[in-house]
C-alpha positions, -999 to +999 in steps of 0.1 A: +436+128+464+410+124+494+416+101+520+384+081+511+399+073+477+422+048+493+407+005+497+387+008+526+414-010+549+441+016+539+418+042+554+413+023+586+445+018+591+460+053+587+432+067+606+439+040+634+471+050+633+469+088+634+442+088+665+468+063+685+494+090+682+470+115+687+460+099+725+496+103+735+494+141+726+497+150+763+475+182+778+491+219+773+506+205+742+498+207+705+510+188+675+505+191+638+486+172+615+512+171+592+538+160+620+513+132+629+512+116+593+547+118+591+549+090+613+529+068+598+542+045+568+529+049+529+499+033+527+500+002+502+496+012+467+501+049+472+533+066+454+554+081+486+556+120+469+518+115+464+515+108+501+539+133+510+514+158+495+482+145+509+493+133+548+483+163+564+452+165+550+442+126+556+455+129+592+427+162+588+397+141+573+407+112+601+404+138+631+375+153+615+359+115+624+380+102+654+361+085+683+356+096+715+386+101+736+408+114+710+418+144+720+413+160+690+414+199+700+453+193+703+460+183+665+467+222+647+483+231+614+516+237+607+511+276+614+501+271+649+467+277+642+431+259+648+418+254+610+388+270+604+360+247+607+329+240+628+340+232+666+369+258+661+355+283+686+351+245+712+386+238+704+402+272+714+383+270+746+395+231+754+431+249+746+435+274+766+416+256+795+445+234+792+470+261+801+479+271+760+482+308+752+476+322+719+490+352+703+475+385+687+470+368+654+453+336+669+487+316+667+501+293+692+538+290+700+550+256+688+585+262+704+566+263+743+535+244+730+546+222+702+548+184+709+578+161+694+557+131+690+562+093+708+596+079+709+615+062+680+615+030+701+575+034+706+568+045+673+588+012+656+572-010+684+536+005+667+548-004+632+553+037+629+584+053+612+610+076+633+613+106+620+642+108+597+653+145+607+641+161+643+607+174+642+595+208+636+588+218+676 
């Protein structure tokens, strides 16, 4: 299931949602796209196992679009790695100018890079969900 087969309004409003969290990413630190959907609430007529399995990929396609100032070179996978796309080579660059090191295999260290995300009390102030368990980093 692709992001764009959501109403039009569901798709504005997750991506709204993922590039707000995504501003707050602060620099020298990376968060995953996974992580960053987790945060945001099942989108109206979407079963919650069927957005469990799609999240990271939609907070993906809504990256792939975001507006300027979005730092968008800080949103990774769950490995630790920039996906392999166009502007991967840009994004490494806008990485390690911002003080992030990566390993022999092209990996970055989410326990000294990794960001937690916004605050519970931020997050439910945004109409976000607090993570139910701590996050991965």
């Amino acid at each position: 299931m692709d992001l764009d087969t959501l109403p039009v309004e569901e798709q504005k409003a997750f991506c709204e949602a993922v590039w707000k969290i995504a501003r707050m990413v602060p620099s020298g630190r990376v968060v995953a796209y996974g992580q960053i959907a987790g945060f945001i609430p099942v989108p109206v007529g979407v079963r919650e196992d069927t957005f469990k399995s799609f999240r990271a990929r939609w907070a993906g396609a809504a990256m792939a679009i975001c507006p300027e100032g979005v730092p968008w070179q800080r949103v990774i996978n769950a490995q630790g790695m920039i996906s392999q796309r166009r502007g991967a080579e840009s994004q490494r660059r806008m990485l390690e100018a911002e003080g992030i090191v990566f390993d022999a295999k092209d990996r970055i260290d989410l326990a000294v890079y990794g960001w937690n995300g916004p605050t519970a009390e931020w997050l439910a102030e945004n109409g976000l969900v607090p993570p139910a368990a701590p996050t991965l980093f």
